[in-house]
C-alpha positions in Angstrom: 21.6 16.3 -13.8 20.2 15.2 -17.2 17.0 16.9 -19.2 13.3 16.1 -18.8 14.6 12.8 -21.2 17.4 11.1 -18.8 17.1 9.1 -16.1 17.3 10.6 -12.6 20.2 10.1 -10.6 20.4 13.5 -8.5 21.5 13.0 -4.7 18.3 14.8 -3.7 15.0 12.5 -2.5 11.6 12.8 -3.9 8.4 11.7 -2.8 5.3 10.9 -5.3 1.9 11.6 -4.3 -1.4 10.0 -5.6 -4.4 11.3 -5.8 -8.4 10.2 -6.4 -8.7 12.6 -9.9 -12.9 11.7 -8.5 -11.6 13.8 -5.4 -10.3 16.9 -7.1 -7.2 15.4 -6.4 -3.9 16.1 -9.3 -3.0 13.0 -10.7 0.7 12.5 -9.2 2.0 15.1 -7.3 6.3 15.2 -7.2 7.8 16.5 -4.0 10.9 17.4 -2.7 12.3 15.7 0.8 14.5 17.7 3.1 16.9 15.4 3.9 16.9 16.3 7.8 13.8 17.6 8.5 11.9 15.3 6.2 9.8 18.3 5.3 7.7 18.2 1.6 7.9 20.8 -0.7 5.8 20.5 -4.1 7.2 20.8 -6.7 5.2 19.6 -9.8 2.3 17.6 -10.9 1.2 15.5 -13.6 -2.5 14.8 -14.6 -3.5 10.7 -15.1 -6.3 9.3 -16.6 -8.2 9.2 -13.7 -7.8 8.2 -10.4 -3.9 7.5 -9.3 -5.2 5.4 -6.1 -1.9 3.6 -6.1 1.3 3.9 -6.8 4.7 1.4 -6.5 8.6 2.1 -7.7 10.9 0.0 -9.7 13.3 -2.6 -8.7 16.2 0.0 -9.6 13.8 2.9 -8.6 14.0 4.5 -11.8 10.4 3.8 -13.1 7.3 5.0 -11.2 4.1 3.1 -11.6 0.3 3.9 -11.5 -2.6 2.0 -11.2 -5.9 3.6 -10.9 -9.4 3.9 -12.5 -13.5 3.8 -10.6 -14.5 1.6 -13.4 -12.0 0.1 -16.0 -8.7 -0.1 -14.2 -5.7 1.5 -16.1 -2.0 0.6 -15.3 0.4 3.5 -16.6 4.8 4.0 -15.9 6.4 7.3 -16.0 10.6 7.3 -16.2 11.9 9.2 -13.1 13.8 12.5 -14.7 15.5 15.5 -13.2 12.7 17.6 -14.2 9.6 15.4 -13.2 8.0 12.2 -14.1 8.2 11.3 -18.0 5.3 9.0 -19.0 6.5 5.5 -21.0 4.3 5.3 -23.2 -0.2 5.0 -22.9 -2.1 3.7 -19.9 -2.5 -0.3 -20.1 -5.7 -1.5 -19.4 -5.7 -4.2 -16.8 -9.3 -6.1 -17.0 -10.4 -5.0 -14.1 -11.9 -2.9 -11.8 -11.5 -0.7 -9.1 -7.7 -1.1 -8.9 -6.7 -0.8 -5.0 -3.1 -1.5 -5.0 0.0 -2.5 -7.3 3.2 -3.7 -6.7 6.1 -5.4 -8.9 7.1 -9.0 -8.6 10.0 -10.0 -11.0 9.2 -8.8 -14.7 5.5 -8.6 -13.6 3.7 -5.8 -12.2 0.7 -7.0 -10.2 -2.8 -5.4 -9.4 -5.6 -5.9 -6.9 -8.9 -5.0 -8.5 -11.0 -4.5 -5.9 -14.4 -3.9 -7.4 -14.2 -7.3 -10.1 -12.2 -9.1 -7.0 -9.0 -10.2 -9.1 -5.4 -9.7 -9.4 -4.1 -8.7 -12.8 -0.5 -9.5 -14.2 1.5 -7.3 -16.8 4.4 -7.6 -18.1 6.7 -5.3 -17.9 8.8 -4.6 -20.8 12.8 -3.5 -21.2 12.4 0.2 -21.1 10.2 -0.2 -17.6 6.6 0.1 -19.7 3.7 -2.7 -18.7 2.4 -4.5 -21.4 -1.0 -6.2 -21.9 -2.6 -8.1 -22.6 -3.5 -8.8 -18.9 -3.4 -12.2 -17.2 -6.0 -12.6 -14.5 -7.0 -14.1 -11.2 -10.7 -14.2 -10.6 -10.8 -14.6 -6.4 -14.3 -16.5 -5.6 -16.1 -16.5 -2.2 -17.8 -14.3 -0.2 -18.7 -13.5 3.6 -21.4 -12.5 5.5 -21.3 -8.5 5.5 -24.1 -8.2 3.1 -22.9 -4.9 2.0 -19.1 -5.4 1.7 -18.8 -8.9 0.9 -21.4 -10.1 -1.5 -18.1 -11.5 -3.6 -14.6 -11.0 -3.4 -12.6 -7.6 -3.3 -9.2 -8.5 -3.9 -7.3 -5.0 -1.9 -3.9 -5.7 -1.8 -1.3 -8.1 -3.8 2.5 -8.4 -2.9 5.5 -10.9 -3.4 6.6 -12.4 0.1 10.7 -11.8 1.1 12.0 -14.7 -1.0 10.1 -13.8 -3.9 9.1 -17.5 -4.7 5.5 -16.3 -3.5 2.7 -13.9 -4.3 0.1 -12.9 -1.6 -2.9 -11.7 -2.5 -5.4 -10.2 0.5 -9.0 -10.2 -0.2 -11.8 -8.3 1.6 -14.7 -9.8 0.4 -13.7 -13.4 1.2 -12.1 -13.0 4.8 -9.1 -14.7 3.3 -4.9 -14.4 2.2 -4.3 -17.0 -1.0 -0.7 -17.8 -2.2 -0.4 -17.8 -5.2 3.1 -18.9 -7.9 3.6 -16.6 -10.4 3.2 -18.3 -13.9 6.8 -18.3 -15.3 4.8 -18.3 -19.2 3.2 -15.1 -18.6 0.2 -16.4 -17.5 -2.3 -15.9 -14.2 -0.9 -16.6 -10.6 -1.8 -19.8 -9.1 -3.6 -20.4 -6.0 -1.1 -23.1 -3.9 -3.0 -22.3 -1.0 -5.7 -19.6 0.5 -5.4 -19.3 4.6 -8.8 -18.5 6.2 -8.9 -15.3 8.8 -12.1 -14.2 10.8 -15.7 -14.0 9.0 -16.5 -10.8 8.7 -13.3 -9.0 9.1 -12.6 -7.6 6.2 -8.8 -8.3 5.7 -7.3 -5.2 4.1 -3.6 -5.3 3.8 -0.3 -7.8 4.7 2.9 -6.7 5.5 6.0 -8.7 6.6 8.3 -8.1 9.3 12.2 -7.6 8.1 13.2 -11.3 9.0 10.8 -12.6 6.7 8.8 -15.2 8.8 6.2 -13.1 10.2 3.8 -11.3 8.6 0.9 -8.7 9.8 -2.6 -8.5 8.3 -4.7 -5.6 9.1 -8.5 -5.6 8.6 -10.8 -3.3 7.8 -14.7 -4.1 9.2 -13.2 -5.2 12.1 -10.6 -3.2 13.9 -7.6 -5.5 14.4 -4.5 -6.9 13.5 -3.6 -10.3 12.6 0.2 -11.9 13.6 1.1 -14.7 11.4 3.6 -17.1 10.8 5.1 -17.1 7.0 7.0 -20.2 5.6 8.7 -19.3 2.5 9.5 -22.9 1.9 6.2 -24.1 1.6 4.4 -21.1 0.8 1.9 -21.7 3.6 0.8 -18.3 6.2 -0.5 -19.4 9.9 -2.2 -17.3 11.7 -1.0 -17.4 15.8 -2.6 -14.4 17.4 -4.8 -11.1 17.2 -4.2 -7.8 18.5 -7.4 -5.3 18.7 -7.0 -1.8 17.2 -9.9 -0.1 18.3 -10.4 3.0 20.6 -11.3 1.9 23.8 -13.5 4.8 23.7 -14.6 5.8 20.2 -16.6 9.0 20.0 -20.5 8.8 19.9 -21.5 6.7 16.1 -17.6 6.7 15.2 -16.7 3.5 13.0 -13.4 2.7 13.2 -11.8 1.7 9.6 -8.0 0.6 9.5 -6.2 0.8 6.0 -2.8 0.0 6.5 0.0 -1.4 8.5 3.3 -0.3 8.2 6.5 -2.2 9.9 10.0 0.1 10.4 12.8 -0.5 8.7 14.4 -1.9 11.8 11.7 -4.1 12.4 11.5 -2.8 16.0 7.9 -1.2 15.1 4.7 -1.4 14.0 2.4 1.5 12.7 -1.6 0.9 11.9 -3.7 4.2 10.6 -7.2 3.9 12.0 -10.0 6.3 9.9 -12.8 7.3 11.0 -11.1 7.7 14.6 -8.3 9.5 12.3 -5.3 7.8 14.4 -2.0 6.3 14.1 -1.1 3.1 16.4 2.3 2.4 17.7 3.1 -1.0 18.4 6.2 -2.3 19.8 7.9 -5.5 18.4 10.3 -5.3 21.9 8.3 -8.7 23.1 9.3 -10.8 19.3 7.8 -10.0 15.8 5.3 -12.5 17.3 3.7 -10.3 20.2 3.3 -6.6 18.9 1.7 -4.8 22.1 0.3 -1.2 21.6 2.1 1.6 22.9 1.1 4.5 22.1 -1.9 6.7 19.9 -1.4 9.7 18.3 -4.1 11.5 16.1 -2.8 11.4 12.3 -3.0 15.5 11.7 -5.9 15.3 9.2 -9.0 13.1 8.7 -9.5 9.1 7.0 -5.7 8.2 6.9 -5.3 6.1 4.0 -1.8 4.8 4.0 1.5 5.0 5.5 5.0 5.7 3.8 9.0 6.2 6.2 11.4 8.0 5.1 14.8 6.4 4.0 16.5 7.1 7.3 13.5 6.1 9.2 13.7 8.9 11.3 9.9 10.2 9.7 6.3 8.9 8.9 4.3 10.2 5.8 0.6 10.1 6.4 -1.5 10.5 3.4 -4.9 11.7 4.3 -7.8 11.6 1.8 -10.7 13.4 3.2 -8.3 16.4 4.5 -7.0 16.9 1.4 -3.1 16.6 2.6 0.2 14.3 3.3 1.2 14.7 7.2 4.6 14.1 8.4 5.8 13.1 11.9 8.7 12.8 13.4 9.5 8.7 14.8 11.3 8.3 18.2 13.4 6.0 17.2 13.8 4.1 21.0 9.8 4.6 21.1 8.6 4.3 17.9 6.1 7.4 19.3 5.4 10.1 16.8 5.4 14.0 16.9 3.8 15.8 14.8 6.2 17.8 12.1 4.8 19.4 9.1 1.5 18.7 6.4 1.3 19.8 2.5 -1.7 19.9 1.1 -2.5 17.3 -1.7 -6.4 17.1 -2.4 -7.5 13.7 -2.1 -4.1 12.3 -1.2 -4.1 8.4 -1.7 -0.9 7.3 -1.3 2.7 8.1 -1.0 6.1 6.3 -1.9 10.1 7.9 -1.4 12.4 7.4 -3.9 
């Protein structure tokens, strides 16, 4: 293994933890993954400049990125090392605010500013750094949840399978817009914005392995939306809904889901419910097109922020915010069902991704 300086390129998996600084939370924790048990061990942290409320690898998985930030949203990189995470360079700002998620699309690492309701490109640089100036989307629209959709709140921004397409999810305007990446540098463009229910607060997309289905999970309203994706025309059709909700919440219990998460073998789907504090399976047996709940198990802490599976897919990484701690379980892998196997404390856990 190489010094604090050289790249990483031990056998040994790690996982990186993001926390809300606001939270009492550690900036990035790095932990160890057992690779049978799937177990965490902590083994270091590094402090950001504020919150690390999202987090995404490089292509080659060498580079870790952070977005982050209550007000002014920061974009920062860190070089993966034997010893840690090695920051490259300052914290970019990315002209906007309330940064929800991040994720790299070609030489371009994208974020969804969810308080100014944008996405904001960066380009990232030989060495792995982002550099500004920032290029920006400003989403437009609203819905009719006075309180959470006055404008837009752009939550979660990703490149579709081919990577001809960028997807951009917005809460505040019910709505998914495609978008082409600007091949100067410049901000996405809209090709095409696909309406979903008023008022449901779509949170998050995620495709299914064989590229031409895609699931979007909503937030004010407990449910999850099964869409068709055509790569060739960049156009997403919705064909069906599937409810997420307790059939019997307890007494004043909202129900908020944050993510969906599909296997690797595209033979499940996983959805992590707060408020209700549970995990959804649902089985893909019937098509991609016809996910059908199978099972509920509680997520081992409380408001389950987002989802992360291990390499061999054998095990589930819950990261819970208001608990304070990362949950693993263990994934049937004929069932999808999971049993609970092990938690690490991480205050104000955001998010987690494996390397």
């Amino acid at each position: 293994m190489g010094g604090a300086g050289s790249t990483y390129q031990g056998a040994g998996r790690r996982a990186y933890i993001g926390s809300f600084a606001s939270g009492g939370g550690r900036g990035i924790t790095t932990a160890a993954v057992d690779p049978v048990t799937g177990a965490l061990t902590a083994l270091s942290a590094v402090d950001g400049p504020g919150d690390a409320s999202c987090l995404a690898l490089s292509v080659d998985r060498q580079v870790l990125y952070a977005a982050g930030g209550t007000e002014q949203g920061w974009a920062a990189a860190y070089r993966i090392t034997a010893d840690g995470l090695a920051p490259l360079g300052r914290p970019v700002p990315v002209d906007g605010l309330g940064p929800a998620h991040l994720s790299v699309a070609g030489d371009r690492l994208l974020i969804a500013n969810y308080t100014s309701g944008s996405v904001s490109g960066l380009r990232i640089a030989g060495d792995g750094r982002p550099q500004g100036p920032a290029a920006v989307l400003g989403h437009r629209g609203r819905g009719p949840d006075p309180e959470r959709q006055s404008g837009p709140h752009a939550h979660h921004v990703t490149p579709d399978p081919s990577g001809r397409w960028v997807l951009s999810v917005d809460l505040g305007t019910d709505s998914v817009r495609v978008c082409v990446p600007d091949p100067a540098g410049g901000p996405l463009r809209v090709r095409a914005e696909t309406p979903l229910r008023a008022g449901s607060g779509p949170r998050e997309v995620a495709f299914h392995p064989r590229g031409d289905v895609a699931y979007v999970i909503h937030e004010l309203e407990p449910q999850l939306t099964v869409c068709r994706w055509d790569a060739g025309s960049g156009r997403l059709y919705q064909t069906g809904e599937v409810p997420l909700g307790s059939a019997d919440p307890a007494a004043g219990t909202r129900e908020y889901p944050s993510v969906a998460l599909v296997s690797g073998d595209g033979r499940f789907v996983w959805a992590a419910i707060r408020g209700s504090n549970l995990i959804t399976t649902l089985s893909l047996s019937d098509g991609p097109e016809k996910p059908r709940i199978t099972d509920v198990a509680d997520c081992g802490g409380q408001w389950p922020r987002h989802l992360a599976a291990g390499p061999s897919g054998r095990h589930l990484y819950v990261s819970n915010e208001w608990s304070g701690d990362v949950t693993w379980f263990d994934a049937d892998p004929e069932t999808g069902r999971l049993h609970p196997a092990g938690r690490l404390d991480v205050p104000a856990a955001a998010c987690v991704v494996l390397a």
